[in-house]
N, C-alpha and C positions, 0 to 999 in steps of 0.2 A: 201794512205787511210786516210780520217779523221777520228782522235781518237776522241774515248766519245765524250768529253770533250768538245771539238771544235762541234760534232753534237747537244750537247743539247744549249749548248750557243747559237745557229743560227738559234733554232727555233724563229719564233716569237711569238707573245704575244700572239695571240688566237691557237695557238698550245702549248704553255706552259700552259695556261688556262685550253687548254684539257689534256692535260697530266696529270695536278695535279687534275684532275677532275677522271681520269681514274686510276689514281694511288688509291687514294683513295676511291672508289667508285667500281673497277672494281670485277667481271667481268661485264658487262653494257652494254645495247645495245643500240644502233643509235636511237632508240626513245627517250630514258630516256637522251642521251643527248643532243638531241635537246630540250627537255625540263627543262635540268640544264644549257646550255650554251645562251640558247635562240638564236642559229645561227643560218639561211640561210642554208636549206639544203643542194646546192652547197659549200656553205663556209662551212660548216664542211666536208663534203665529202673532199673536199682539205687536208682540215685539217688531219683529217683518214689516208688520201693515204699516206701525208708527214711524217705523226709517222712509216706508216707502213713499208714506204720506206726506213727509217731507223732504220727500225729494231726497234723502241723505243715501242714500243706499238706492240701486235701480236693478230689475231684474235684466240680466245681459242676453242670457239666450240658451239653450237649454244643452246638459251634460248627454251621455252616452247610457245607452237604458241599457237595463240588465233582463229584459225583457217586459217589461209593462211600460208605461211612459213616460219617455223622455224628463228627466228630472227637471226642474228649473236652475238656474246658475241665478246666485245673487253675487253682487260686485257692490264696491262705493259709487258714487257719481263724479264723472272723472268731470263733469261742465261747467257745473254750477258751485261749484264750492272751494276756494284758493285760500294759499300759504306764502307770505314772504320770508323769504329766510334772506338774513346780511353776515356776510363773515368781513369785520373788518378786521386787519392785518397791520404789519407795523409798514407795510409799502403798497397794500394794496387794499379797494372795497370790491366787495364781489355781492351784487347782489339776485337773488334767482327766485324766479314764481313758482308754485307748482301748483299741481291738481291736488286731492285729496287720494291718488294712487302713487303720492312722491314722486309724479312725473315733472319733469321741466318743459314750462312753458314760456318760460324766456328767461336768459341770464343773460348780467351784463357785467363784466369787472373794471375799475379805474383803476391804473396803476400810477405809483407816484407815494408820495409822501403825504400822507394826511394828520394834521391834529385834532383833537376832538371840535377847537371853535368853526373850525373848516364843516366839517361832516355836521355840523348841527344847521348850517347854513343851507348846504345843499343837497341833502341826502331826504328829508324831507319833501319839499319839491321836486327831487325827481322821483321818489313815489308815485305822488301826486298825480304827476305828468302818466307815467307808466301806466296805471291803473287805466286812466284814460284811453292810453294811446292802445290800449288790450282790449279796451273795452269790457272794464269789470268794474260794476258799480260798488262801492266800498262796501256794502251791506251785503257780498258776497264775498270777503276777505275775512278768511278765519281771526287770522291773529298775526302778528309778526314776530319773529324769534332774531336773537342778533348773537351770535358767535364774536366774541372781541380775545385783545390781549391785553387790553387797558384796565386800570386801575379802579377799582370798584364808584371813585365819584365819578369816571369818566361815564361808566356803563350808567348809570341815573341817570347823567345828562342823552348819550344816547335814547333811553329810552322814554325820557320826558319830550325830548326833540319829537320823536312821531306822534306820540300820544294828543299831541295839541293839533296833526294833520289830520291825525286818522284813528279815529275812537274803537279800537280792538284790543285785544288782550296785548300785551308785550313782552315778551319774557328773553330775558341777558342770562348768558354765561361763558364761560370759557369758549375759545372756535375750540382747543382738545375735544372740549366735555360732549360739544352739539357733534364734531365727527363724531364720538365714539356713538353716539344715540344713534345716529343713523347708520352707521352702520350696521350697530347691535339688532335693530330692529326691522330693516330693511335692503343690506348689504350682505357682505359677506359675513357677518358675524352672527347672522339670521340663525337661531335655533343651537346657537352655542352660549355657557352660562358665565366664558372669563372671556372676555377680550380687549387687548389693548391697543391704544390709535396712538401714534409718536408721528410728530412732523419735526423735520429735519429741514430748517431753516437756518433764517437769521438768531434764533432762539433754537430749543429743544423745547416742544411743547406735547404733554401727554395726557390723554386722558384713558381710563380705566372703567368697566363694565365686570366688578366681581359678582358673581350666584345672582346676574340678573339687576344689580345695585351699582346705581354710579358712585365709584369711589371720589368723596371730596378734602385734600389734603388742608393741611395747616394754610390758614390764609386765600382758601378756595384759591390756591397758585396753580399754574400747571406746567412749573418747571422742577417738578419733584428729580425726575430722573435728571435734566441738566444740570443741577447742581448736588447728583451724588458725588462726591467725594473719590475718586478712583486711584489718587497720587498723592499722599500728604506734602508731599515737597514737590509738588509738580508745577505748573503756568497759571500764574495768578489769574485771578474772576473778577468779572466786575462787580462781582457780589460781593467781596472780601475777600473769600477765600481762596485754597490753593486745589490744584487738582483736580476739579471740575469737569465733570465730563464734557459740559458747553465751551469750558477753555478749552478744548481739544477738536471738536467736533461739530461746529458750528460755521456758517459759510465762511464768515470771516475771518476766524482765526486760519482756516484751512489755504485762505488766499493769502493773509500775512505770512503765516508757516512757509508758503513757498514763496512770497517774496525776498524771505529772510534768508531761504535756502540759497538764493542765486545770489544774492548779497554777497556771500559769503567766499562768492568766488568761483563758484559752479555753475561757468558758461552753459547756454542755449537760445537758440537763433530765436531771435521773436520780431515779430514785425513792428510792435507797436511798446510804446510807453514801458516802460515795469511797474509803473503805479498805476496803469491803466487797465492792467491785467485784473479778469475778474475771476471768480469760483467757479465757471463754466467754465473757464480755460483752463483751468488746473485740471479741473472734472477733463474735459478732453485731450488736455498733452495726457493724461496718466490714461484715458482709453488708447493712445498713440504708442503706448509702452514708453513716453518719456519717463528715465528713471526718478528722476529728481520725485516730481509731480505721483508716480506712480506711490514712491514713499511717505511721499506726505499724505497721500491718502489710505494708505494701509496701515500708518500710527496712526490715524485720524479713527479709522473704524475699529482697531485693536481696544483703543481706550472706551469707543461708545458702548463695541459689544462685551466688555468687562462688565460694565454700566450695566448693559441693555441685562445681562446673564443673571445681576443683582434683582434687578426689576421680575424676570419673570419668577423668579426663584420665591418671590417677597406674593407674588399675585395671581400664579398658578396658573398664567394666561393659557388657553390653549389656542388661541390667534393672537397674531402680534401682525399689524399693517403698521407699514413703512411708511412714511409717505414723506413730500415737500421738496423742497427745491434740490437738495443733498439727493436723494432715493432717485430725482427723476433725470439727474444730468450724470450719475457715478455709477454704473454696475457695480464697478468693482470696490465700493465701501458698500454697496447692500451686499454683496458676494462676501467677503471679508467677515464684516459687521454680524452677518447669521451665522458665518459659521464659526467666529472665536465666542457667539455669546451658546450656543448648542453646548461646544466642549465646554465653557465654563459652567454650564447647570449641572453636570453630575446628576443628571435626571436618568430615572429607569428608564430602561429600551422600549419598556409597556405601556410608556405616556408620550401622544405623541403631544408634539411643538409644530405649529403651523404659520408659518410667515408668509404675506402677501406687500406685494411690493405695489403700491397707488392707493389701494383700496376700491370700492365697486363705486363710488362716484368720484373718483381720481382728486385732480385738484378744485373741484367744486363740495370735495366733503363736509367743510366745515359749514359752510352757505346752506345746502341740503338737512344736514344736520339739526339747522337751527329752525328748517321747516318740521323737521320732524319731532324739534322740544315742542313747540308748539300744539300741536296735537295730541300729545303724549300728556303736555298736563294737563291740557283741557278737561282730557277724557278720564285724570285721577278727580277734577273737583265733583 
């Protein structure tokens, strides 16, 4: 039997054409792709039989007639054909299955501290286990895709790690770069040509989708926007520098920021520790209208959307998702944060700005993402 793997490689280019045409687009009838592929009725017909024949593509069940008969609907096959996507993280692994319609069929996250020699040990084997425990024999596992923050030897090691488990395609990058993919292609950034994915963590991580093109900066980094530059004389970075948007805006500084505050002498009642206080508590005294807490999160987001106002001005985004641990515990720094970076664009009234706060697969975007590199390059070789 040819596995996946080997079937989707062999299609050729105007069946991969259709495929990503159908994946994206499905369910869709034979009109509407004769009019997205602009083929030769026979040569799509070819085309059809050869998805269907293997299995890669299934007819689902038929559209609304216009008075002759009921069209057919073609779809991908949601059964027989899986994606793993991994976002590791500097505190957590998320790792999640899907179909070949970016559906999830199972995620699972470990949260905790991980280093690469940890994750080589057991990230592997519990593949392994999973695939099992789902009952999907490897030969129908597209490929793996891994979303990371680590450092380019790390990501080799990552992906030498499976490749010895599980003999499919591999493909590393940025978790920024895999959120924005799926989004761009399957979220909400579906059918628009700029858009930008920012998580608001323990870092500033972003990634960028210009005229349909993943943007790759100096160093394939994707801390371009946390260490813009916003204060020349501002809170030093662990990068070197000064004024940082990540010095400002980052969970951590935002929890030292107000431990310093109360330091300083500016009582408020708290139950527990001061060094035990975390960035959700700051996040929730300043939902409480604590003043302290409320300030430190409204410099916090003044300085990002200076930043954020640079960034879109530089990349023309016309979506900007918010997203990570900052976005999901703070209104009032995404409230803030959008609208000091709107006034700073000095943008015409005629172009609009569209911000979304989580993004369409929330905190699993980078994990999905990295499903959806996977199939994305398959279908360029």
């Amino acid at each position: 039997m040819i596995n996946t793997v080997n079937k989707v490689y062999l299609l050729d280019k105007r069946e991969k054409h259709l495929l990503d045409i159908i994946q994206k687009n499905g369910p869709i009838t034979k009109g509407k792709l004769l009019d997205m592929t602009k083929m030769k009725l026979s040569t799509l017909n070819r085309s059809i039989k050869s998805l269907l024949d293997e299995k890669i593509i299934v007819e689902t069940a038929t559209g609304e007639s216009n008075g002759g008969r009921r069209p057919i609907l073609y779809d991908v096959n949601p059964n027989d054909f899986y994606i793993i996507g991994l976002d590791i993280s500097r505190t957590y692994v998320q790792v999640v299955v899907t179909n070949l319609k970016i559906q999830i069929v199972h995620e699972k996250t470990f949260k905790g501290f991980y280093n690469v020699n940890d994750l080589v040990e057991t990230i592997p084997d519990y593949i392994e286990n999973l695939i099992s425990k789902l009952k999907i024999d490897k030969y129908m596992i597209i490929g793996i895709g891994i979303g990371v923050f680590d450092t380019v030897e790390n990501r080799d090691s990552y992906k030498n790690m499976l490749k010895e488990k599980i003999d499919v395609p591999i493909f590393v990058d940025n978790g920024a770069n895999t959120a924005v993919i799926g989004e761009y292609y399957f979220g909400f950034g579906k059918h628009k040509s700029n858009i930008s994915y920012i998580n608001c963590g323990v870092g500033i991580r972003t990634g960028v989708i210009s005229s349909g093109v993943l943007i790759r900066t100096i160093n394939n980094s994707e801390d371009a926007l946390g260490h813009m530059i916003v204060d020349i004389d501002g809170e030093p970075c662990w990068c070197g520098n000064y004024g940082c948007v990540e010095s400002y805006a980052s969970i951590e500084k935002i929890r030292q920021k107000f431990i310093s505050e109360i330091k300083k002498g500016r009582r408020i009642h708290l139950n527990e520790d001061l060094e035990a206080i975390g960035y959700i508590d700051v996040c929730n005294l300043a939902e409480d209208k604590n003043k302290i807490a409320v300030n430190v999160i409204v410099d916090a987001a003044i300085y990002f959307g200076t930043g954020l106002a640079n960034y879109i001005k530089l990349f023309n985004s016309q979506l900007i998702i918010l997203s990570g641990p900052l976005i999901k515990y703070s209104p009032l720094f995404y409230r803030i944060c959008t609208e000091v970076a709107l006034k700073k664009c000095h943008i015409d009234k005629d172009i609009k700005i569209e911000f979304n706060r989580g993004g369409y697969f929330g905190n699993k975007s980078m994990a999905v993402g990295a499903a959806v590199m996977v199939i994305q390059e398959i279908l360029k070789l």
